[in-house]
C-alpha positions as CSV (number, residue, x, y, z in Angstrom):
1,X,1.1,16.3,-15.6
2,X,1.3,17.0,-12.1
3,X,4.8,18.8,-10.6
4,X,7.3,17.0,-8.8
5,X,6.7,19.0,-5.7
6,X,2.7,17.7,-5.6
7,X,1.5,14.3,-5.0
8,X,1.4,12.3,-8.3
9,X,-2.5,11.7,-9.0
10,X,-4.1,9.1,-11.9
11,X,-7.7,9.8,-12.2
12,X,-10.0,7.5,-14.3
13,X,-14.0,8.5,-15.2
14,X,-15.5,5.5,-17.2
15,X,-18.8,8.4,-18.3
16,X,-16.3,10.3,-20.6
17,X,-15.4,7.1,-22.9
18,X,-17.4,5.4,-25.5
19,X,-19.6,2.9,-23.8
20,X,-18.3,-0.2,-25.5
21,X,-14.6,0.9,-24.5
22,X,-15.9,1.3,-20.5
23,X,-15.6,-1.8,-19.1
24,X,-12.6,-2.7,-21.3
25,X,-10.5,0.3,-20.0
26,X,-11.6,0.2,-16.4
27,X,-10.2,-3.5,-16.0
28,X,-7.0,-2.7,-17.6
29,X,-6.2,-0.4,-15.1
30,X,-7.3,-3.3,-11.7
31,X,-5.7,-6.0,-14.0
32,X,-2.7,-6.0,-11.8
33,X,-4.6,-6.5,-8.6
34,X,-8.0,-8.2,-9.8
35,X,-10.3,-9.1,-12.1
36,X,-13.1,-6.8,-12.6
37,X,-17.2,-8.0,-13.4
38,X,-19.7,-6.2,-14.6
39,X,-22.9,-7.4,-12.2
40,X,-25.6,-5.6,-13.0
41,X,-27.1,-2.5,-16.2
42,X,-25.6,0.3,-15.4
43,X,-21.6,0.0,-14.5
44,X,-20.2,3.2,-13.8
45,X,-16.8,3.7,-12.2
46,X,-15.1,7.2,-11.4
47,X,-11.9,7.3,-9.4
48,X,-8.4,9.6,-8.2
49,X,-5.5,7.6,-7.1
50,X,-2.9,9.6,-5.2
51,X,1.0,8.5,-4.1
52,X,1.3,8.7,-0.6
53,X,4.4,6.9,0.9
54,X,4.6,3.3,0.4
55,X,0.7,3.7,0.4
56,X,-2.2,4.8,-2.1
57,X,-5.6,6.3,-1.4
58,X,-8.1,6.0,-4.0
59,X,-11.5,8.2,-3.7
60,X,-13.9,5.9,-6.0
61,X,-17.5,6.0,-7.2
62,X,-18.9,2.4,-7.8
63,X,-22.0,1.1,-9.4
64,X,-22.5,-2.8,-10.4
65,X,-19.0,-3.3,-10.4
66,X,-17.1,-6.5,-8.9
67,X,-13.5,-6.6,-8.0
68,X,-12.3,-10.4,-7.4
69,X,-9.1,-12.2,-5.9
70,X,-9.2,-15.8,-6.5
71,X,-6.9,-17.9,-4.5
72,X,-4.9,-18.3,-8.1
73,X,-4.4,-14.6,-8.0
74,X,-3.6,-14.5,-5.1
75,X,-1.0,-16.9,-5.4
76,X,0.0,-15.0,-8.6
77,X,0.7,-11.6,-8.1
78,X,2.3,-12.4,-4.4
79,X,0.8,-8.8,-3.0
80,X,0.9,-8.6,0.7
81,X,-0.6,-5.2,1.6
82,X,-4.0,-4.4,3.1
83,X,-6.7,-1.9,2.5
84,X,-8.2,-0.3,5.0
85,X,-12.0,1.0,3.1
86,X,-14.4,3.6,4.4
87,X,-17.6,3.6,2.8
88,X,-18.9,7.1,2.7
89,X,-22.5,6.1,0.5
90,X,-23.6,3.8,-0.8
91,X,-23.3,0.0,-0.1
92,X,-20.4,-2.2,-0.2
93,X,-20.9,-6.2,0.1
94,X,-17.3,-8.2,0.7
95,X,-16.9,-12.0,0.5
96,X,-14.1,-13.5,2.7
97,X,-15.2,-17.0,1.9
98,X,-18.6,-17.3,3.5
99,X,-21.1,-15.4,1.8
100,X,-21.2,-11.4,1.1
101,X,-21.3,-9.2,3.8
102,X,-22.8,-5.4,4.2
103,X,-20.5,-2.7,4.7
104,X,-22.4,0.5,5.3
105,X,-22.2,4.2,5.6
106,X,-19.6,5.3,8.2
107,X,-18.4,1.7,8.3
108,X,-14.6,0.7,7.7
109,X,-13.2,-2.8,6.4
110,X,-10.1,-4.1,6.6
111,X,-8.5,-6.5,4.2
112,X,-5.1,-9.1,3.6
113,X,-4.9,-8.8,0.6
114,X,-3.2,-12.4,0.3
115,X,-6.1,-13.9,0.8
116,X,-8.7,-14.3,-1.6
117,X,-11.9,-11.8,-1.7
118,X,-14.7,-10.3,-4.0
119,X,-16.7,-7.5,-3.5
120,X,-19.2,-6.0,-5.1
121,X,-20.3,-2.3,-4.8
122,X,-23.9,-0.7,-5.5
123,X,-24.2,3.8,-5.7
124,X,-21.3,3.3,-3.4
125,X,-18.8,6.6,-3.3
126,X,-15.4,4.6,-0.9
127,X,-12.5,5.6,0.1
128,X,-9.5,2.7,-0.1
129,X,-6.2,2.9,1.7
130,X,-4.2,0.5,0.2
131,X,-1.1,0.2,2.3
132,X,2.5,-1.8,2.7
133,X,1.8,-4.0,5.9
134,X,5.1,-2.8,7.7
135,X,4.1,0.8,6.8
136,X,0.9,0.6,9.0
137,X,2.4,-1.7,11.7
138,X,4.7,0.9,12.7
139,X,2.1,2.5,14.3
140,X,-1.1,-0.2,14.6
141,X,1.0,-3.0,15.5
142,X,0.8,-6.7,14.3
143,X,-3.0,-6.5,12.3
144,X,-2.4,-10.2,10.6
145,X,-5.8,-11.2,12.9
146,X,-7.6,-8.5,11.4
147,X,-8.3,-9.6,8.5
148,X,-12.3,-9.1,7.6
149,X,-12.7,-7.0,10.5
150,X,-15.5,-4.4,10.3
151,X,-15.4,-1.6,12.3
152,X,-18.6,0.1,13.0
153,X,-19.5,4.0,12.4
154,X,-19.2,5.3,15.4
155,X,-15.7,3.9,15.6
156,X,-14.7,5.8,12.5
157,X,-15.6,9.1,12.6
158,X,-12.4,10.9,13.5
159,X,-10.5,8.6,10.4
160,X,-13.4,9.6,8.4
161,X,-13.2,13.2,9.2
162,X,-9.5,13.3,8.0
163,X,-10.0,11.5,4.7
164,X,-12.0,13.6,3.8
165,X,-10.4,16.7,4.5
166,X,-7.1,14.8,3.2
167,X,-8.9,14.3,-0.7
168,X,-9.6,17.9,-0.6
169,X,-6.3,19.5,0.1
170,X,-4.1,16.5,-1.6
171,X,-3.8,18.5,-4.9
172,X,-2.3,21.5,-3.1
173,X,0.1,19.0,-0.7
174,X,3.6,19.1,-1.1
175,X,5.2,15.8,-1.7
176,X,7.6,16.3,1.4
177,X,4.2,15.9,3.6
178,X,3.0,12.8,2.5
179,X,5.1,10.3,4.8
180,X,3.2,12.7,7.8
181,X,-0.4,12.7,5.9
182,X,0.5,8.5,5.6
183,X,1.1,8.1,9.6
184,X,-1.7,10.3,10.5
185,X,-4.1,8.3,8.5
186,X,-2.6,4.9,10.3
187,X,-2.9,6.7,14.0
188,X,-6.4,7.9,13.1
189,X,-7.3,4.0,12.4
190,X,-5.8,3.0,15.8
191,X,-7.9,5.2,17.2
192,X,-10.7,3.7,15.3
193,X,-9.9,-0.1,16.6
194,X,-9.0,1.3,20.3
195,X,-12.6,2.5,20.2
196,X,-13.9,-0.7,18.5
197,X,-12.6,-2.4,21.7
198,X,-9.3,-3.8,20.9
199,X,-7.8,-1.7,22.8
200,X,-5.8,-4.1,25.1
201,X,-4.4,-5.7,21.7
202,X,-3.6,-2.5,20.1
203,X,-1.6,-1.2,22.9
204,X,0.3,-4.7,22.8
205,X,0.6,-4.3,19.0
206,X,1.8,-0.9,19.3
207,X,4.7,-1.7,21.4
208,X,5.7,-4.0,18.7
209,X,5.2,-1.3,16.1
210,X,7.4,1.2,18.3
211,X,10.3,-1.3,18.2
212,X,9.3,-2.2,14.3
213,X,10.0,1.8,14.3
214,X,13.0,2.0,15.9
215,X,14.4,-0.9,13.9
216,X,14.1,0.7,10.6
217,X,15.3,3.8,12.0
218,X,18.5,1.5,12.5
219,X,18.5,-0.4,9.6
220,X,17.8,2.9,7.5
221,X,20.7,5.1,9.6
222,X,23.2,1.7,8.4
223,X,22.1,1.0,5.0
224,X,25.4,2.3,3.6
225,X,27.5,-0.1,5.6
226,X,28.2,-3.5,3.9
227,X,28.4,-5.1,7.3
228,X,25.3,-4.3,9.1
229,X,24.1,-7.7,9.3
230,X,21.0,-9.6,11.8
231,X,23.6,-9.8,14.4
232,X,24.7,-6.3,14.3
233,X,21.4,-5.2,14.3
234,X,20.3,-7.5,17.3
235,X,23.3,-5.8,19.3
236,X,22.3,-2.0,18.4
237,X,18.4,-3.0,18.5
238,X,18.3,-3.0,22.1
239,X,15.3,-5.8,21.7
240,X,16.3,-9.3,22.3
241,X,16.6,-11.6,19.1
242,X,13.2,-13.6,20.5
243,X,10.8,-10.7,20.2
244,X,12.9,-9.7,16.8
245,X,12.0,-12.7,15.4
246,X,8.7,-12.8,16.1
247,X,7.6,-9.4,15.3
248,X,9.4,-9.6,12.0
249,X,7.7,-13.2,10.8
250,X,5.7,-11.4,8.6
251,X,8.7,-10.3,6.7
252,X,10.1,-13.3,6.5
253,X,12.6,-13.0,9.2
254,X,15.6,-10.0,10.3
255,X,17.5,-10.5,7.1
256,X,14.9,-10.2,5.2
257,X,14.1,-6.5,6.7
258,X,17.3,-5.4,6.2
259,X,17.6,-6.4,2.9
260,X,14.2,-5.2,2.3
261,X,15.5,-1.7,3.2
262,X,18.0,-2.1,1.7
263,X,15.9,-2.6,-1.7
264,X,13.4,0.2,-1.0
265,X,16.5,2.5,-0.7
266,X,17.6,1.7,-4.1
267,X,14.0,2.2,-5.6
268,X,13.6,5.4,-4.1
269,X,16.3,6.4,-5.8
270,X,15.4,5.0,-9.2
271,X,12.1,6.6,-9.0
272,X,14.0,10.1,-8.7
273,X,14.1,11.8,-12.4
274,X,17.1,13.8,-10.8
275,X,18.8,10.8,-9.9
276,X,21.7,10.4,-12.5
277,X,24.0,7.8,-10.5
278,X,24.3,4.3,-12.3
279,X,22.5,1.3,-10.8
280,X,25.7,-0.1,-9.1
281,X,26.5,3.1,-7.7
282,X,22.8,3.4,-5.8
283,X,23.5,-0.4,-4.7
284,X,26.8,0.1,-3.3
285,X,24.9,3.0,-0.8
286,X,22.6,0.8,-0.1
287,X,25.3,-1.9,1.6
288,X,24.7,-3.6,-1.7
289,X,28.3,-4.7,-3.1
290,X,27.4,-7.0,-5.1
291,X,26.1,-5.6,-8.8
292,X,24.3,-8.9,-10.1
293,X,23.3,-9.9,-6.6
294,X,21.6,-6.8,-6.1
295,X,20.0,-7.1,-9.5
296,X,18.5,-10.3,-8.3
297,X,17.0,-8.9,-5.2
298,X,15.4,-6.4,-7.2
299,X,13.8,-8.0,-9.8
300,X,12.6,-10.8,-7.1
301,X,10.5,-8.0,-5.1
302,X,9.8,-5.3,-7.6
303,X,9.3,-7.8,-10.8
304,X,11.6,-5.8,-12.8
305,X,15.2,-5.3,-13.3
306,X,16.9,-1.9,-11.6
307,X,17.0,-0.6,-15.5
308,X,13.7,-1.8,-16.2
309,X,12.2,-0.5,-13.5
310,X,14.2,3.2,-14.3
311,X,12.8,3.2,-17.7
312,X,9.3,2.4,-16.8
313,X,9.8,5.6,-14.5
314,X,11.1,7.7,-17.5
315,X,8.0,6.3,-19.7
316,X,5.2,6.9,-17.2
317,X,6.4,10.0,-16.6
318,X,7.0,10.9,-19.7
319,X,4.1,9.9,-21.6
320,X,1.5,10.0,-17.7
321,X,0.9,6.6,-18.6
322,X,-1.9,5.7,-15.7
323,X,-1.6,1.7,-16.1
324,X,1.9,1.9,-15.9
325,X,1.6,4.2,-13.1
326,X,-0.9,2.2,-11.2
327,X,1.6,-1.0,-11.8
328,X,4.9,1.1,-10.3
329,X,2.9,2.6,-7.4
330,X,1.2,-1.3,-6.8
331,X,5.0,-2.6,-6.5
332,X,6.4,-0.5,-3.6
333,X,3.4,-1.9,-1.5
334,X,5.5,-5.0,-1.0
């Protein structure tokens, strides 16, 4: 098991099981986010997840392997972050609805995943940021329009260059770096679609992730105060309740940040082994003051109560549990 002060890592080779058990074992752990097909003899599937913050990079090796979102899953499972994939070898094929498409060497795709897809992958060694969409508009900007977008090699080679010097020092990272590792990798794709030619839209988005910035700076400086409310923040924000509005429709609205925040604050803090407070206690920091309200919230954007959720912790931890891992790390995405 990895320590506390190095990113937490779940690594999966499908070569060192029994062949019948393969398949079997490799969709158990993408049954949260898709449904995995076999497509043609020789399946193989080799990957490292690693815990960045609200974000998870997986270095994977791929042969005759589907993934699949139907629009039932997706209307399922509710997920609303992207991935942002690099292919280093290898070929890739997406469907967005209209047929598969090449993704290449060098090449990067990026992907709602709140929409339905399927891909299919062939020798192909990617790399997948997968990625809460208010985490990467920070720094991008609005990307809701950027869905399928394929960005071409000689876009990428800078956000190339840093993954893969990222998945070789990861295991000797301290934790405390990550949420700097994270925004790198998000700056590094800017870059990417700057050079791609979207650079008048970036620059727009990126004032609206600067002020998406500042607000959670805000929000997260006021978290422990019951009365921070929409209004309060539209006073202290500095941005008129217009723009507010429409940079935040993606998450459903001001009130629904804040109390977002207020949510990841609590889940931070249930995910800490050293944490010994009591659930009502981490609410009540949180400008929670309501015990069963704040239950509620939880369970409605994590899909588990606060002491489910705790003891999940405590079990994967405990026992380095990878499916339970890869479902915990899947629900902060939101």
């Amino acid at each position: 098991m990895t320590s506390p002060e190095t990113p937490e890592r779940v690594a999966f080779d499908s070569e060192a099981l029994p062949p019948d058990e393969r398949m079997d074992r490799y969709r158990a752990l993408y049954a949260i986010g898709a449904d995995v097909t076999q497509v043609g003899p020789n399946p193989r599937a080799t990957f490292e997840a690693w815990r960045l913050d609200r974000a998870l990079l997986y270095n994977r090796r791929l042969n005759d392997i589907s993934h699949s979102r139907s629009e039932q899953r997706v209307g399922h499972d509710g997920f609303t972050h992207w991935t942002v994939t690099l292919v280093f070898e290898g070929l890739l094929q997406v469907d967005f609805g209209d047929g598969m498409q090449d993704i290449r060497a060098g090449e990067i795709v990026l992907i709602d995943v709140s929409r339905a897809t399927r891909n299919m992958m062939r020798d192909a060694r990617i790399a997948t940021l997968a990625i809460a969409q208010d985490r990467i508009e920070e720094t991008v900007g609005p990307i809701g329009a950027l869905h399928g977008r394929v960005l071409a090699a000689d876009h990428c080679r800078l956000y190339a260059d840093f993954v893969r010097s990222l998945l070789s020092n990861l295991p000797t990272m301290k934790t405390s770096s990550l949420p700097a590792a994270t925004s790198a990798l998000c700056t590094l794709l800017k870059v990417a679609l700057e050079a791609y030619g979207l650079h008048d839209a970036v620059v727009e988005g990126s004032r609206d992730g600067r002020r998406l910035g500042q607000l959670r700076t805000l929000v997260d400086g006021r978290l422990g105060d019951p009365t921070f409310d929409p209004e309060t923040a539209i006073a202290e924000s500095g941005v008129s309740r217009a723009t507010l509005y429409r940079m935040l429709r993606p998450q459903r609205g001001l009130a629904a940040f804040i109390l977002a925040r207020r949510l990841e604050h609590v889940r931070r803090a249930l995910s800490n082994a050293a944490e010994r407070r009591s659930f009502a206690d981490i609410a009540l920091d949180a400008g929670l003051v309501t015990e069963s309200h704040a239950s509620r919230a939880f369970l409605a954007r994590y899909g588990l109560r606060p002491g489910g959720y705790r003891a999940a912790i405590a079990t994967a931890i405990a026992e380095t549990d990878p499916i339970q891992q890869m479902r915990l790390w899947q629900q902060e995405l939101r």
